[in-house]
Every structure is written in C-alpha cells, then in structure tokens.
C-alpha positions as a printed Julia matrix, in Angstrom:
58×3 Matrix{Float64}:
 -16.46   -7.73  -7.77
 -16.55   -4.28  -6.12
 -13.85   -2.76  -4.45
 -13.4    -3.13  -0.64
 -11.02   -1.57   2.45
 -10.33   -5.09   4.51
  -7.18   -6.09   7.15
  -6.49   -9.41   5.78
  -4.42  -11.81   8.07
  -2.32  -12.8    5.78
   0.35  -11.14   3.81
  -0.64   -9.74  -0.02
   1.14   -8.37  -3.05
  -0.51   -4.63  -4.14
  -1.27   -5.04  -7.82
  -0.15   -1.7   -8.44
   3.19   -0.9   -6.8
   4.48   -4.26  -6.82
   5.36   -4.12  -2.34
   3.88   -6.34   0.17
   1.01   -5.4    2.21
   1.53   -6.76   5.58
  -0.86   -8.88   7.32
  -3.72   -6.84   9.35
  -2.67   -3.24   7.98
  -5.9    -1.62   6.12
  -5.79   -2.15   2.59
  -8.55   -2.09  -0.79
  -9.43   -5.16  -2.04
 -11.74   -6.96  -4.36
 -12.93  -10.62  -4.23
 -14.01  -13.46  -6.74
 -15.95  -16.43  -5.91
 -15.31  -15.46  -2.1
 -11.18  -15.78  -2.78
  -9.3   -12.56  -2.6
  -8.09  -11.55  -6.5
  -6.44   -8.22  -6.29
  -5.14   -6.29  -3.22
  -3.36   -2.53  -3.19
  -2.47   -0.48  -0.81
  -4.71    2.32   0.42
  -2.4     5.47  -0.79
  -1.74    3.42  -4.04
  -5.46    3.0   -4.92
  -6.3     6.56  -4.06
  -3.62    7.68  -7.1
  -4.62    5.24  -9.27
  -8.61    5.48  -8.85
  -9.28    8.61  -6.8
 -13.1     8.36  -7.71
 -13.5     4.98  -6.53
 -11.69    5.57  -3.12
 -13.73    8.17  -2.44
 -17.07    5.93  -2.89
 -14.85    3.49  -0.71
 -14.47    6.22   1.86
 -19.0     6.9    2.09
C-alpha cells in the first residue's frame, strides 16, 4: 500500500483535513486490493509526512 499522487474522477474525502477533494484535481493516495482507501490533499500530506512527499515527488 504505498503512497501515490493520482486525479481520481470522482470526488474524495482527505483523511487528514476532513474537505473534499474534487474530482480530477492532483491529490496522494494509497490503494488496497485495487480500491482506493485513503486520499489527502497534496499540501495536507506534505505537513503531515514531508519525507514521504518528497519520495512522492522523485
């Protein structure tokens, strides 16, 4: 389950601010069993995990 930037089509809940992330804007997310599991928003994740967004940005 690794961490990944996607433009889903439809519209998701970030996990850590609680706000919707609107369909096709850029946002991190990780999937389970091909289903999408948790979504956040790009600024949010890069607060949260700064180490991991920058892996997500090589």
């Amino acid at each position: 389950m690794a961490w990944q930037i996607e433009k889903n089509s439809e519209k998701k809940i970030c996990f850590i601010c609680g706000f919707a992330i609107q369909p096709y804007v850029p946002c991190v997310c990780r999937e389970e069993d091909e289903k999408v599991v948790e979504c956040a928003h790009l600024s949010c994740f890069k607060k949260q995990h700064p180490e991991e967004f920058e892996q997500l940005q090589k």
